[in-house]
N, C-alpha and C positions, 0 to 999 in steps of 0.2 A: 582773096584777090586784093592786089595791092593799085591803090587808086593814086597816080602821079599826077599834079598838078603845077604848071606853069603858070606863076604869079609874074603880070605882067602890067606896064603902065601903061596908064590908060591916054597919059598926056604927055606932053613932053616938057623936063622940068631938070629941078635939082634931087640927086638923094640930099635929104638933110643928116639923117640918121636911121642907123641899121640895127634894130633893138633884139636881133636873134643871132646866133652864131650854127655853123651846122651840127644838126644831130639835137638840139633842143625841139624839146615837146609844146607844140603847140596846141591851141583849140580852135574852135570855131571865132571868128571878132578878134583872134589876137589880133594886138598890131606887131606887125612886120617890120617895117620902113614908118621912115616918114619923109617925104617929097614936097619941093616947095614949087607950085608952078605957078602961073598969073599972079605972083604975089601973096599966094596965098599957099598955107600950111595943108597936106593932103595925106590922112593917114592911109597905108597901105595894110589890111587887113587880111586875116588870114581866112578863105572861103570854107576851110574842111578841118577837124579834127586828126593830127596827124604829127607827123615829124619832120625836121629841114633838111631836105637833102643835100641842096644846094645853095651857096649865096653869091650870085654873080653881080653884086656893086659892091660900093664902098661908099661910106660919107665922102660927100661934094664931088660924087660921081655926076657929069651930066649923061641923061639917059634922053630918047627919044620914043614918044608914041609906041605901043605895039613892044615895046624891048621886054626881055624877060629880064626879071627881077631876083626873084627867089622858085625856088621849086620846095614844095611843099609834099612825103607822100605818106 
């Protein structure tokens, strides 16, 4: 069984930086992104042991609340 996950923000901000590309192996705590909101730097972290399916931003992407980020499966 293959488990898909929607990495999604939580706030609404800047990407700063995109530190995976698709198809790279990730773990659990990876960091994903990195988003800047309220002035401040916010890692985006990987919830599951797994692989990038997809990357839907870019550096100095603005993104809103609730937006999917990366898919993880």
């Amino acid at each position: 069984m293959v488990i898909s996950m929607e990495i999604k923000a939580r706030i609404p901000g800047m990407v700063m930086e995109v530190k995976v590309k698709e198809g790279d192996t990730v773990k659990t705590k990876t960091v994903l992104a990195v988003m800047e909101a309220m002035k401040m730097e916010q890692p985006i972290a990987s919830p599951l042991d797994g692989t990038v399916k997809e990357v839907k931003v870019a550096a100095n992407d603005k993104v809103k609340a609730g937006q999917v980020l990366l898919i993880v499966e």
